[in-house]
VEXTI-283566 format. One record per residue: residue number from 1; x, y, z of N, C-alpha, C in turn. Coordinates in steps of 0.001 Angstrom, whole numbers, padded with zeros to 6 digits, m for minus. Layout:
<nodes>
{NUM,{X,Y,Z},{X,Y,Z},{X,Y,Z}}
...
</nodes>
This chain:
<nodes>
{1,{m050318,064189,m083295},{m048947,064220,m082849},{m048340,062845,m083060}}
{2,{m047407,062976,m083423},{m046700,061247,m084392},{m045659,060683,m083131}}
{3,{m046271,059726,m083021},{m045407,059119,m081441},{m044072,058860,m081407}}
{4,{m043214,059064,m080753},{m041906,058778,m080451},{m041640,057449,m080631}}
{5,{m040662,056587,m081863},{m040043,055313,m081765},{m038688,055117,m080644}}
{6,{m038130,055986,m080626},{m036620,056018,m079838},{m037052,055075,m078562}}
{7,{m037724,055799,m077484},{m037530,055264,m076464},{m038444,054250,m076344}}
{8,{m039600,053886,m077669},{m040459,052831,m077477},{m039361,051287,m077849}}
{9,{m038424,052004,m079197},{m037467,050818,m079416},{m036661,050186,m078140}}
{10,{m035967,051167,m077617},{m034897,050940,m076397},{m035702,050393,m075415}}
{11,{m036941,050357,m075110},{m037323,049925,m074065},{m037844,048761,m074538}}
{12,{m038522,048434,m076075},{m038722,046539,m076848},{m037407,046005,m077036}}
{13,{m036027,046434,m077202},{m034928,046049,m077343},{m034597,045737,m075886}}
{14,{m034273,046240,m074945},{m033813,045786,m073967},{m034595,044663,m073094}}
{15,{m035838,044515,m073320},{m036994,043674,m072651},{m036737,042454,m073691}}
{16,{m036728,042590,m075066},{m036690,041843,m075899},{m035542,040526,m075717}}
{17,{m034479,040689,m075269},{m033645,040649,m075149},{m033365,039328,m074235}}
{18,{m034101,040202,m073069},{m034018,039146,m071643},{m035367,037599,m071979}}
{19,{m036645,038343,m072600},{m037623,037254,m073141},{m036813,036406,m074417}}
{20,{m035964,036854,m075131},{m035368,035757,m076089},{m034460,035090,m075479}}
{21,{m033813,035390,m074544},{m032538,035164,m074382},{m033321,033316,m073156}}
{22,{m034295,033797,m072613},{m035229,032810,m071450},{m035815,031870,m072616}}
{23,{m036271,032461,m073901},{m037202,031268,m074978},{m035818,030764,m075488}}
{24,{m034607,031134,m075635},{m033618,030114,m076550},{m032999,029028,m075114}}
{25,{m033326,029797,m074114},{m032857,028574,m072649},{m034003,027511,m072569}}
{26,{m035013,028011,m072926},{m036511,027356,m072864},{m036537,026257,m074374}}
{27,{m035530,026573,m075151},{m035827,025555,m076573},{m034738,024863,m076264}}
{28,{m034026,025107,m075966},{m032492,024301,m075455},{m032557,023178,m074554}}
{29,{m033398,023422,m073347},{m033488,022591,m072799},{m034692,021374,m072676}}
{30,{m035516,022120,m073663},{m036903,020695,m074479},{m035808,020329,m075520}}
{31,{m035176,020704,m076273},{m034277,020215,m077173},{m033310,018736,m076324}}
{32,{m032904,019364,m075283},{m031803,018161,m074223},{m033071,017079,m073922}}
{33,{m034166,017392,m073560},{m034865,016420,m072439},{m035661,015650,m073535}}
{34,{m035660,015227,m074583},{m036403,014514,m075828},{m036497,013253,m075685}}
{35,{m034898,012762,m074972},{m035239,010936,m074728},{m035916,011207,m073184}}
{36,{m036761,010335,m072961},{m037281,009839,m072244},{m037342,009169,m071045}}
{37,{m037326,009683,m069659},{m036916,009464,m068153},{m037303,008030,m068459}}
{38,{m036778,006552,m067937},{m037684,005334,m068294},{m038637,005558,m066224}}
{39,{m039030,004667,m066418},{m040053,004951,m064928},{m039377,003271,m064583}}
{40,{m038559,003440,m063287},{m038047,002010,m062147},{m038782,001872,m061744}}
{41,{m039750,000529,m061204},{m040606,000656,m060301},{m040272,000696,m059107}}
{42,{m038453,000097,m058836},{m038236,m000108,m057481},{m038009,001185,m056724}}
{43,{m038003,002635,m057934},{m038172,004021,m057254},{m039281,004488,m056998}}
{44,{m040200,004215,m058069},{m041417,004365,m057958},{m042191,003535,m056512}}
{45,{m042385,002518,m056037},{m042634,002076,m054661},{m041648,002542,m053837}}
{46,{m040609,003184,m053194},{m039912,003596,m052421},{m040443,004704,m052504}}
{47,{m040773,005802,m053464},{m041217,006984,m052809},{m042409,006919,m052832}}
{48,{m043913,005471,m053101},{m044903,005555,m052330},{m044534,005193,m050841}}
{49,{m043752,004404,m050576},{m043201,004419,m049340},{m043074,005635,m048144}}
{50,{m042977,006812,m048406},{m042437,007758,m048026},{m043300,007764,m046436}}
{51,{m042794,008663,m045917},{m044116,009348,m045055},{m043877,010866,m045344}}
{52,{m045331,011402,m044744},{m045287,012714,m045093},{m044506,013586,m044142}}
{53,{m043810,014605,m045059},{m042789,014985,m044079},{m041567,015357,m044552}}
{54,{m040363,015657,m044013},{m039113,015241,m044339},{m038329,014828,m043228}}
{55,{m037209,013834,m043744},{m036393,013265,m042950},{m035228,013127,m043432}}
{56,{m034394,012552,m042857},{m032690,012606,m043185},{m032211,011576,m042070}}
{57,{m031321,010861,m042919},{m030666,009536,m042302},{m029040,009556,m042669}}
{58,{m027851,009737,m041486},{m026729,010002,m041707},{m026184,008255,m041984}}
{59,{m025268,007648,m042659},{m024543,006456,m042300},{m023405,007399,m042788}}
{60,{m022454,006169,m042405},{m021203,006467,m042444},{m020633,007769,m043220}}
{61,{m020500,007612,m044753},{m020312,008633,m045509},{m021098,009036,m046400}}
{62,{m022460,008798,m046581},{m023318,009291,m046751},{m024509,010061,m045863}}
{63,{m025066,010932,m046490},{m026531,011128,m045818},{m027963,011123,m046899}}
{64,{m028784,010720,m046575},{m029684,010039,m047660},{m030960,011465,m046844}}
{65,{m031773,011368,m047650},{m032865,012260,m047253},{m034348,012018,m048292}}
{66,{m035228,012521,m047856},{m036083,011942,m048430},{m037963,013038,m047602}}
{67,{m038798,013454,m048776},{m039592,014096,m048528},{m040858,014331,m049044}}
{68,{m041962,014211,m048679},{m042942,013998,m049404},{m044013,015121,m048398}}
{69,{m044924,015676,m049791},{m046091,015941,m049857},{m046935,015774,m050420}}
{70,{m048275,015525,m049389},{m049180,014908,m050020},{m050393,015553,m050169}}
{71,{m051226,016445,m051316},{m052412,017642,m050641},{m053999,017098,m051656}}
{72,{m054728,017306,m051023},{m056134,017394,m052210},{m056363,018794,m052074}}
{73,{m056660,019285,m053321},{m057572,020622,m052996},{m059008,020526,m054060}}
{74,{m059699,021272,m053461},{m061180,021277,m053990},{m061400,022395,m054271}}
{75,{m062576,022748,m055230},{m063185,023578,m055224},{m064634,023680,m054574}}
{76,{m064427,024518,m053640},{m066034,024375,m052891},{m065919,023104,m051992}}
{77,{m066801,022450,m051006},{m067137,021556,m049978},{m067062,020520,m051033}}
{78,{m067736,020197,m051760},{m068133,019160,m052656},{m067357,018799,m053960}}
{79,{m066691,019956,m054596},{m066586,020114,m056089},{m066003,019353,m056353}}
{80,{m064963,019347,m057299},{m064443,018630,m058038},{m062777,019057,m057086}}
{81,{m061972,017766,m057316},{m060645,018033,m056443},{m059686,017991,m057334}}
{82,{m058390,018065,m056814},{m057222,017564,m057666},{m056048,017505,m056479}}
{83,{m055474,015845,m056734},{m054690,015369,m055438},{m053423,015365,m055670}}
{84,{m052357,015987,m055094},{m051122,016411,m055374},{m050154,015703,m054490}}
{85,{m049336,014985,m054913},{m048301,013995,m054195},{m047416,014051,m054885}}
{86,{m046235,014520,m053811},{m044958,015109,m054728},{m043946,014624,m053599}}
{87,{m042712,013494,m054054},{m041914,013384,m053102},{m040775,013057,m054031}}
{88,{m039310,012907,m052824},{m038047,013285,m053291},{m037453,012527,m052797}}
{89,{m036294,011815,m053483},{m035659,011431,m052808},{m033913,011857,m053280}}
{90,{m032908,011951,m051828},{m031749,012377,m052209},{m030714,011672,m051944}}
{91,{m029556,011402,m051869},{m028338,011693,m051543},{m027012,012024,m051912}}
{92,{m026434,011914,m050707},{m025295,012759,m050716},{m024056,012434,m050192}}
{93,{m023400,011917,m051183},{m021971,011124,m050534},{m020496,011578,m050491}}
{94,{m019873,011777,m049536},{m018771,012010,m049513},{m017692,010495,m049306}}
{95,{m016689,011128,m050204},{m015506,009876,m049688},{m014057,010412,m049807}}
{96,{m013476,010613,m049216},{m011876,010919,m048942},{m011102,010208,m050613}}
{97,{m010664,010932,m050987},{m009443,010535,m052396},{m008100,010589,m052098}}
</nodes>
């Protein structure tokens, strides 16, 4: 019995579609990000600075915020680990025009 293309097409066309449409957003934006973040150190020591956690600090017309996590995970009691430290820093300023 010779298999049906119709609804095998309509259903690779419409799927097709949404996966190209995510790989040309996915080449677009390695295409934008090519030059190179430079690394500050004076950001780089401020968010070893951090504590773990999050916090938020209002002044005047700003509010600044700032958040860090810090995890090891292992495999097994002993195994081999991998240590994950991920922090942020924000703000957020308003000013009257």
């Amino acid at each position: 019995m010779p298999l049906p293309l119709a609804p095998i097409a309509s259903v690779a066309l419409r799927y097709g579609l949404r996966y190209g449409m995510v790989a040309v957003a996915a080449y677009a934006l390695s295409q934008r990000s090519r030059t190179p973040l430079r690394r500050d150190q004076r950001s780089e020591d401020a968010m070893d600075e951090l504590g773990e956690g999050v916090a938020f600090r209002r002044d005047g017309e700003q509010v600044n915020g700032g958040a860090r996590l810090k995890r090891t995970i292992r495999v097994g009691t002993a195994g081999p680990g991998v240590e994950i430290d991920a922090s942020a820093l924000g703000r957020l300023r308003f000013r009257r025009v």
